[in-house]
C-alpha positions as CSV (number, residue, x, y, z in Angstrom):
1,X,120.4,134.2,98.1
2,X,117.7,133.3,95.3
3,X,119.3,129.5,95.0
4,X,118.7,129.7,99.2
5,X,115.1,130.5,99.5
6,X,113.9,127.5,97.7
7,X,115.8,125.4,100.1
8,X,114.4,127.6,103.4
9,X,110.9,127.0,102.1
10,X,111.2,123.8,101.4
11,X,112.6,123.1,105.0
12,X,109.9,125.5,107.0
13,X,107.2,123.1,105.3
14,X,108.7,119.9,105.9
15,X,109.2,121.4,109.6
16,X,105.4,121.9,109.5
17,X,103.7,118.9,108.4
18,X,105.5,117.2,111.2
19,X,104.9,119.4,113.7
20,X,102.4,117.0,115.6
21,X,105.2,114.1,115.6
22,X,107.2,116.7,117.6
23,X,104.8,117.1,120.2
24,X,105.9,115.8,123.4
25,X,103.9,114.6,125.9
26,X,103.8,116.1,129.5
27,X,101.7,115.0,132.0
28,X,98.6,117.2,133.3
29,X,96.4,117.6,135.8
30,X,94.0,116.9,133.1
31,X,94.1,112.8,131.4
32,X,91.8,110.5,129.7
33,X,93.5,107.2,128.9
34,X,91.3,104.8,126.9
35,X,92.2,101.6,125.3
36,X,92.0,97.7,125.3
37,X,93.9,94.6,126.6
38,X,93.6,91.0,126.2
39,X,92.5,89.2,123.0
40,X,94.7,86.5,121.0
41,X,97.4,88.9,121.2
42,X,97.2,90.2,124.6
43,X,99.0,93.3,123.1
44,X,97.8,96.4,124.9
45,X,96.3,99.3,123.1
46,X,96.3,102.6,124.9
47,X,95.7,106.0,123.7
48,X,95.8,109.5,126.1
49,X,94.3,112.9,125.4
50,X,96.0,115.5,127.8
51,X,94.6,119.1,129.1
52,X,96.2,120.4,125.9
53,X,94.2,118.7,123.7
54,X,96.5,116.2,122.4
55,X,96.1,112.8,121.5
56,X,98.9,110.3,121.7
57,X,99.6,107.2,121.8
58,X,100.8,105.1,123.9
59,X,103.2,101.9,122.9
60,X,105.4,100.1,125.2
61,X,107.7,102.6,126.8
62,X,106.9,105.6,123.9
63,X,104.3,108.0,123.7
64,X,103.6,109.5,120.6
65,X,101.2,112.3,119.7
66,X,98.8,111.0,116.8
67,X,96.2,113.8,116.9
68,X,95.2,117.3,118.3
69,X,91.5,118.0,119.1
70,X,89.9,121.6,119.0
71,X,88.2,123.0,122.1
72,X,85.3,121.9,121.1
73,X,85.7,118.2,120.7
74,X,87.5,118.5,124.1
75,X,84.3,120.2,125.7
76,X,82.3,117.8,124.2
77,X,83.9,115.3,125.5
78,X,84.2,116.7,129.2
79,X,80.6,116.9,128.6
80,X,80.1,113.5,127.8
81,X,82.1,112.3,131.0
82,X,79.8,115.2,133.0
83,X,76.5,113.6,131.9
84,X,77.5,109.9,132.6
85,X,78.5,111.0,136.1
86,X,82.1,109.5,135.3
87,X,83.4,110.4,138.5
88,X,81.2,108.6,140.6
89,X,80.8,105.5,137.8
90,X,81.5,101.7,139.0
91,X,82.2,99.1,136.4
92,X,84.5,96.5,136.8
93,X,83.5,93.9,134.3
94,X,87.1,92.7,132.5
95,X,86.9,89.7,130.2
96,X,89.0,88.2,127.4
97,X,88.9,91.5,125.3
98,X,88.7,94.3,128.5
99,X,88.2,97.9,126.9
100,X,89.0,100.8,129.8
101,X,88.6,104.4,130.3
102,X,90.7,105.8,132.6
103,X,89.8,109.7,133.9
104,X,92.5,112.0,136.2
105,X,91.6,115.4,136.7
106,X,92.2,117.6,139.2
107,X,88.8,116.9,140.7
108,X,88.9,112.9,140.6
109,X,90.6,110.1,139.4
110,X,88.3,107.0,138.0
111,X,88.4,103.6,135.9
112,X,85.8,101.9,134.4
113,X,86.4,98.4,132.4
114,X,84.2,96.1,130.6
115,X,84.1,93.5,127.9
116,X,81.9,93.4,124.7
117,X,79.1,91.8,126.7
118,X,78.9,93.4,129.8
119,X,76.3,96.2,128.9
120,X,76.4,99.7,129.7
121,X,75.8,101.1,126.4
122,X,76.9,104.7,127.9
123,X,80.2,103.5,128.3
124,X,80.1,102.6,125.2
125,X,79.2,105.3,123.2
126,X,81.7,107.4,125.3
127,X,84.5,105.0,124.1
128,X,83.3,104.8,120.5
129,X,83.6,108.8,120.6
130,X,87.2,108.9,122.0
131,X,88.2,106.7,119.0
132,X,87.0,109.0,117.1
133,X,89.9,111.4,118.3
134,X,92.6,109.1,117.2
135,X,91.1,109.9,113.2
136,X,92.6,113.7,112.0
137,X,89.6,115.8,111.0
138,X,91.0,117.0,107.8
């Protein structure tokens, strides 16, 4: 039993630190999908954070969670999208490099889309502060 435990430990942490590349993804009533498209590439980048607070994501056909946020950052952000009046936001600006935010919740569903030069420095600062989410807080 003594030559076992080191083994069980061993496997109970490795089972840990990858706990977040287990998480599968289910949709919710709750989605903010945020990204780009376009560029030399014209390789899409798109990222989701779900009701759960997770942040995945999203590469051809696979999803993949990348990140969890606390409550906080969540409400933060929901407060963010509150004071910008997302629901009711219009912007359709695409251009070679088109960033988007897309927002479902049970509520509304709504899309905004803009390139580097199209203004709306709200939008902006909303985007820079969901990439934020993709970076573990350590």
């Amino acid at each position: 039993m003594n030559k076992l435990a080191p083994f069980l430990f061993l496997l109970f942490l490795l089972s840990a630190c990858s706990s977040l590349k287990n998480t599968v993804y289910k949709p919710s009533s709750f989605e903010i999908r945020f990204g780009h498209l376009g560029g030399f590439t014209n390789l899409p980048m798109e990222y989701l954070i779900n009701g759960d607070r997770n942040v995945f994501k999203v590469q051809h056909d696979t999803i993949f969670c990348v990140n969890k946020l606390t409550r906080e950052e969540l409400e933060g952000i929901q407060c963010s999208l509150n004071e910008l009046n997302f629901e009711t936001m219009r912007l359709d600006v695409p251009g070679d490099m088109t960033y988007f935010i897309r927002v479902k919740t049970p509520e509304y569903a709504n899309e905004v889309q803009w390139y580097h030069l199209s203004g709306n420095a709200e939008v902006k600062e909303l985007y820079s502060i969901l990439l934020t989410t993709l970076v573990e807080k350590k």
